[in-house]
N, C-alpha and C positions, 0 to 999 in steps of 0.2 A: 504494500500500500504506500510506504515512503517513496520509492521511485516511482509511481504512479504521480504521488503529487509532487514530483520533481517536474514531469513534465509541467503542469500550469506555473511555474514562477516565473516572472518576469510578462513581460507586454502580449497581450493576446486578446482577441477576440470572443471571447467569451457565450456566443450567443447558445451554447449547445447545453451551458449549464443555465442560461436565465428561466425565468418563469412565462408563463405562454402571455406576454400582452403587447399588444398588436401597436403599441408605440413604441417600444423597446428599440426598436429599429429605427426611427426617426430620431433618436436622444440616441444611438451610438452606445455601442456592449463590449468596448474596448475595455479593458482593465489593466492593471498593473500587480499581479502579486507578488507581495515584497517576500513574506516567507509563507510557505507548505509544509508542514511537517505531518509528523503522527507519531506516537510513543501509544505504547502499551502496559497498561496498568492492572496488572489482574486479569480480570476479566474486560476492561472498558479498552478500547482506544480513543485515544484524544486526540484531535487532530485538531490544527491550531492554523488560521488562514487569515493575514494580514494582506489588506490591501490597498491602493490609492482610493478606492468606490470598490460596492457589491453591487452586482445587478440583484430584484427582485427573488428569489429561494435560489440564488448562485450557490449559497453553499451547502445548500440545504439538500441541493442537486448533488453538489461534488460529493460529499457523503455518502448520498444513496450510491453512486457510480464506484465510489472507493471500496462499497460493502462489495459488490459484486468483483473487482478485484479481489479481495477479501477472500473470497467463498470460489477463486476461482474462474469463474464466468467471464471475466477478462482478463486480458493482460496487460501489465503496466505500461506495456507498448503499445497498445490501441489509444490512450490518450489521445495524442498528437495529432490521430485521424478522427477524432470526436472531437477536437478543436477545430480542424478543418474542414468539419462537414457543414457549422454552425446551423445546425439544425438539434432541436430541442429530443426529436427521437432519437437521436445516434447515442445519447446521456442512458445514464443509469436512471432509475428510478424517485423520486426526491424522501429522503430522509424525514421522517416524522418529526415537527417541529419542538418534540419535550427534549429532546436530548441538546437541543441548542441554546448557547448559554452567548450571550454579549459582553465580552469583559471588558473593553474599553473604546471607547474614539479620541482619534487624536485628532485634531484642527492643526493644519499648520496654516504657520502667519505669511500675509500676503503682500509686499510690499505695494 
């Protein structure tokens, strides 16, 4: 799952993890992600995803898509062509939202 989300860091186009709304595309689903990780705690994994912006359940997507890495069902190397299909089907499944916790926003200052 860590090289999985190796592949999304850094500048990408994001549309395959966003959530299905039909302005999405007009406001632009470029993103920047600063770091991707995941560590394993027991039983949980935590998977920890800083960014310049989220699109709408972007991560909520990436999660579900990480499980099925996870379990298999793909490989850490299918990323790449699930970024480039930017199509919402080519993604995994979206992750139930109880498991997603918001720990901080940074604002940076704007000259």
């Amino acid at each position: 799952m860590g090289a999985a989300l190796a592949h999304l860091a850094g500048r990408h186009d994001f549309a395959s993890f966003a959530g299905a709304r039909p302005d999405l595309r007009e406001r632009g689903t470029v993103r920047t992600v600063l770091v991707a990780e995941c560590t394993r705690c027991g039983e949980e994994v935590l998977v920890e995803v800083t960014a310049d912006a989220f699109l709408p359940h972007m991560v909520r997507n990436v999660v579900g898509t990480l499980a099925l890495v996870g379990r298999g069902a793909l490989a850490p190397n299918d990323i790449p062509a699930i970024l480039a299909a930017r199509d919402r089907a080519a993604a995994g499944p979206t992750a139930p939202a109880h498991g997603l916790c918001l720990v901080r926003v940074n604002y940076g200052v704007r000259a």
